[in-house]
C-alpha positions as CSV (number, residue, x, y, z in Angstrom):
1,X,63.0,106.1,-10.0
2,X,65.6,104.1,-7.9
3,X,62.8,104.4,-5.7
4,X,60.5,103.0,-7.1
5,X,62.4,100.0,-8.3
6,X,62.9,98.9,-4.8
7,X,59.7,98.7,-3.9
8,X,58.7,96.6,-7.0
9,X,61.5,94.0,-6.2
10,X,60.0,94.0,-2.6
11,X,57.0,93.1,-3.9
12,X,58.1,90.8,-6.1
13,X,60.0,89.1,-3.4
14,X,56.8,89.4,-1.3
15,X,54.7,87.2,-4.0
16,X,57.5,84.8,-4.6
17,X,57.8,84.2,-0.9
18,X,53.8,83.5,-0.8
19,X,53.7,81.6,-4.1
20,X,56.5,79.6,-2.0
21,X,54.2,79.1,0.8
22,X,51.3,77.7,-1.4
23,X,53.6,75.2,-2.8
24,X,54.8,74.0,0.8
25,X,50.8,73.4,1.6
26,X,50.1,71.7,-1.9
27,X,53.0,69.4,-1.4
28,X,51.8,68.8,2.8
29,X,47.9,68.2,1.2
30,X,49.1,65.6,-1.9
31,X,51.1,63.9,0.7
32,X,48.5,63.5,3.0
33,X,45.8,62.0,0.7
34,X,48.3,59.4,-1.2
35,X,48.6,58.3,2.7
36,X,44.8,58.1,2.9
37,X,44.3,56.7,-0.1
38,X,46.8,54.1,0.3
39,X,45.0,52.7,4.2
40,X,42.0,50.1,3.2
41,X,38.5,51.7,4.2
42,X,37.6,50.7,7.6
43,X,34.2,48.4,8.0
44,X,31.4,48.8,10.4
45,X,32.0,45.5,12.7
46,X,28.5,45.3,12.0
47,X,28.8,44.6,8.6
48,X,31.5,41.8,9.0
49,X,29.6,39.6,11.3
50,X,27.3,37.3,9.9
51,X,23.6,37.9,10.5
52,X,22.6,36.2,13.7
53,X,19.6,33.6,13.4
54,X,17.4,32.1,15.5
55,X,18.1,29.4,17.7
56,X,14.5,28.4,17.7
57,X,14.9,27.7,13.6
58,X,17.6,25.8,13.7
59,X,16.9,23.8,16.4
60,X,13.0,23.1,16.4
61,X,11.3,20.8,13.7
62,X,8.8,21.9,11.6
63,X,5.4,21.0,13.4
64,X,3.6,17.7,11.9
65,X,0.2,18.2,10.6
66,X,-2.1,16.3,13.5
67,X,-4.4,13.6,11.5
68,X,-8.4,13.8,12.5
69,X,-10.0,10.5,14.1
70,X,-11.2,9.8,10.5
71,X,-7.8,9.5,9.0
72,X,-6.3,7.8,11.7
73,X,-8.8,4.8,11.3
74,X,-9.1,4.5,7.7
75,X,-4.8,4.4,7.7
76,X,-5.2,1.9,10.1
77,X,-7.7,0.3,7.8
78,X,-5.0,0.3,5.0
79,X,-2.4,-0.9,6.9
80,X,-4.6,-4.4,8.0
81,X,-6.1,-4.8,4.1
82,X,-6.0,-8.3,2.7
83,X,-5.2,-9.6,-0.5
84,X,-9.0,-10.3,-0.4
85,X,-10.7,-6.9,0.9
86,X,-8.0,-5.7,-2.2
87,X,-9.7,-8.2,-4.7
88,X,-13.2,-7.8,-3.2
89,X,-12.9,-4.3,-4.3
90,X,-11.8,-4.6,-7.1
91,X,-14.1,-7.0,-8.3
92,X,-18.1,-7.2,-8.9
93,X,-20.4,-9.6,-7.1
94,X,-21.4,-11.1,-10.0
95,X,-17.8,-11.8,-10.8
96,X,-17.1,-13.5,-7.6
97,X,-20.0,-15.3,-7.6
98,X,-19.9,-17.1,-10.8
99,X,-15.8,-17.0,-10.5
100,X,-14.1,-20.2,-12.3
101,X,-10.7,-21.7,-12.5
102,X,-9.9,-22.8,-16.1
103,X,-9.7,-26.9,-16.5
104,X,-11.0,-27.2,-12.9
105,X,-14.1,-29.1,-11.5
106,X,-15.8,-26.4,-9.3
107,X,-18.0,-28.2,-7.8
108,X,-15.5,-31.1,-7.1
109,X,-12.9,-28.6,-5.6
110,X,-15.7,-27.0,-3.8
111,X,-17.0,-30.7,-1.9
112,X,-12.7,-31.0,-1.2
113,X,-12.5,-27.7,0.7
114,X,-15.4,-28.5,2.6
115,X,-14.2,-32.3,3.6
116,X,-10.8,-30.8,4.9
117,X,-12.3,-27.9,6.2
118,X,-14.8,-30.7,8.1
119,X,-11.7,-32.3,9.5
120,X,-10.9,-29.3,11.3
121,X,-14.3,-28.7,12.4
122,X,-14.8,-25.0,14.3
123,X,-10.7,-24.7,14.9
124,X,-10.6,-24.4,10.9
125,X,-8.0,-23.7,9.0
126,X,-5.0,-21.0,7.6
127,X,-6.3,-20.1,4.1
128,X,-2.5,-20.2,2.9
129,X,-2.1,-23.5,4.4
130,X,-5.4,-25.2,2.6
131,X,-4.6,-23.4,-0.6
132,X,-1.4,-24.8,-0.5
133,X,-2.5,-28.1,0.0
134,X,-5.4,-27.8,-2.9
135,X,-2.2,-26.4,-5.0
136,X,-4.0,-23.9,-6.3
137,X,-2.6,-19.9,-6.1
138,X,-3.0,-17.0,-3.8
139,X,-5.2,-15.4,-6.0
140,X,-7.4,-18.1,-7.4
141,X,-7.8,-19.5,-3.7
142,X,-8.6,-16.1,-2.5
143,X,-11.6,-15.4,-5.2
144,X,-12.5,-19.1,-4.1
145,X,-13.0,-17.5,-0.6
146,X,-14.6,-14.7,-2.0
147,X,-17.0,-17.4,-3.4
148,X,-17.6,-19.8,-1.1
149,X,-18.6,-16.8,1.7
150,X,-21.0,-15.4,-0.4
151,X,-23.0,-18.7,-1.2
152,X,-23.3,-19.0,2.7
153,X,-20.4,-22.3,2.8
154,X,-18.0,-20.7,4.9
155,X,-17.1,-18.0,7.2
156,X,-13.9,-16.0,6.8
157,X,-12.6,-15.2,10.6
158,X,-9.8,-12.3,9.8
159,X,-6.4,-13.1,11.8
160,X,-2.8,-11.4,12.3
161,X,-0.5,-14.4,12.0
162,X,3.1,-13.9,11.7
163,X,2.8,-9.9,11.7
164,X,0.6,-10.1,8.7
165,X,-2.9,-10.0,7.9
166,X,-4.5,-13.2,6.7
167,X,-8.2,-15.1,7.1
168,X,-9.3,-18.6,8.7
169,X,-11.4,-20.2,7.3
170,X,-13.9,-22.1,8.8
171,X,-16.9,-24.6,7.4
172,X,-20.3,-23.3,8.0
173,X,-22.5,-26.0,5.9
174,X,-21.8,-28.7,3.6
175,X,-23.0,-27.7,0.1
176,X,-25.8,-30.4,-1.7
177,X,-23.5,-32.5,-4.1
178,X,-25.5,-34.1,-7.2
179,X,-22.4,-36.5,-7.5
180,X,-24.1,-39.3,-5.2
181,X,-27.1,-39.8,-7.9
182,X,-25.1,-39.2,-11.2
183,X,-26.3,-42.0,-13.3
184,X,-29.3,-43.2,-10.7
185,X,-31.8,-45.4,-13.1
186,X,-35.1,-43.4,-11.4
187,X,-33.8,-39.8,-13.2
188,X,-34.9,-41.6,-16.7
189,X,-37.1,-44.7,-15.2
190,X,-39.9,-45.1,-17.7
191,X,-42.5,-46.4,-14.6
192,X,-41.2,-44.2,-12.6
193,X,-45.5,-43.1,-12.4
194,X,-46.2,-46.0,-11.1
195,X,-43.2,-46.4,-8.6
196,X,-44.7,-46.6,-4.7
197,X,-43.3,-48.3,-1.7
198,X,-46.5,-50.5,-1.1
199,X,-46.3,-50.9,-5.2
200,X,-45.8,-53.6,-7.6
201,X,-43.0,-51.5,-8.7
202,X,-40.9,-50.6,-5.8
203,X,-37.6,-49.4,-5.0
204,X,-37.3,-52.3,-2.1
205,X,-37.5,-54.7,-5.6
206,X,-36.1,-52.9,-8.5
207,X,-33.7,-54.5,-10.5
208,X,-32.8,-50.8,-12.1
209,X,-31.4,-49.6,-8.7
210,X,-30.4,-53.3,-7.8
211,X,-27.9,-52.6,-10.8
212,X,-26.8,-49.3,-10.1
213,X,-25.9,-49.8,-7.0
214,X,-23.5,-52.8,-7.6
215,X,-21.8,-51.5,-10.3
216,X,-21.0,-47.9,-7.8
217,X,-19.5,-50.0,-5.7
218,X,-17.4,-52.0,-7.9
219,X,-16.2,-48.5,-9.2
220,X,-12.5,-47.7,-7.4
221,X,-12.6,-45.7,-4.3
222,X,-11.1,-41.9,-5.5
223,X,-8.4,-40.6,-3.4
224,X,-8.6,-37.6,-1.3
């Protein structure tokens, strides 16, 4: 029995000593991950550098669209547009052509562009400078233009003057003024069927016109 005792405490002792032994590695393990655990996680030096980009996209501009002959000539056409080509397309012929200013003799204003534009004969003159000097706008002056070109009075020679776009004008006939025989006595002569130069009634010895003529030039010169 004593025996038997001994061996039982020598195994006892045996486990203890092994249970001992598992403890030791338990504590070695637990110590070594709370040290593991403790160190920050370690990043691929890949991941920390920034991405690398091209040098070619930061450097080169995008590429500008190439404009066709077309374009090219009708921006240029843009660029050198008048305040007439704007108006003249804006407007109809018929509106040009039978273009007024309010309060204004046309035909009067008409005759005075044409006797200043005489003046200057073929040198002409600077639209801006001639509508100035009638006082009348850009824009009425420039439908005058308009006008006067289309009834075949004028020409329109287009000039860049001062970095900008503008026309000359420049007389090409003198337009047929009724102003000269306002009030002539042969319009309403009552033997005007039997007026002749070889006549008895003639206009070498008729009183009517004999008149007429005296009292136009007693009449005061109008200014210019």
């Amino acid at each position: 029995m004593a025996k038997k005792k001994d061996e039982l405490v020598d195994e006892a002792k045996k486990i203890k000593a092994e249970i001992d032994a598992l403890k030791k590695k338990k504590d070695v393990l637990d110590s070594t991950l709370k040290k593991t655990k403790s160190k920050p996680a370690k990043t691929k030096k890949a991941d920390a550098k920034p991405a690398k980009t091209k040098k070619a996209d930061a450097t080169k501009p995008p590429k500008e669209k190439k404009l066709t002959k077309k374009e090219i000539e009708e921006a240029k056409k843009e660029a050198e547009k008048t305040l007439e080509e704007e108006l003249e397309e804006q407007l109809s012929d018929e509106e040009i052509e039978n273009f007024q200013i309010e309060k204004v003799d046309m035909e009067r204003l008409t005759n005075k562009v044409c006797d200043i534009l005489a003046e200057r004969e073929s040198e002409g003159m600077f639209q801006s400078e001639l509508w100035k000097k009638l006082k009348l706008t850009s824009r009425d002056g420039s439908r005058l233009a308009l006008k006067l070109e289309r009834m075949g009075t004028i020409t329109r020679e287009k000039i860049l003057e001062k970095n900008r776009w503008t026309y000359k004008l420049i007389l090409k006939k003198t337009p047929i003024s009724t102003q000269s025989i306002e009030n002539a006595p042969c319009l309403v002569c009552p033997v005007e069927q039997k007026c002749s130069l070889e006549g008895e009634i003639s206009p070498r010895n008729c009183q009517f016109i004999e008149d007429w003529v005296i009292a136009e030039m007693k009449k005061p010169a109008k200014a210019k």
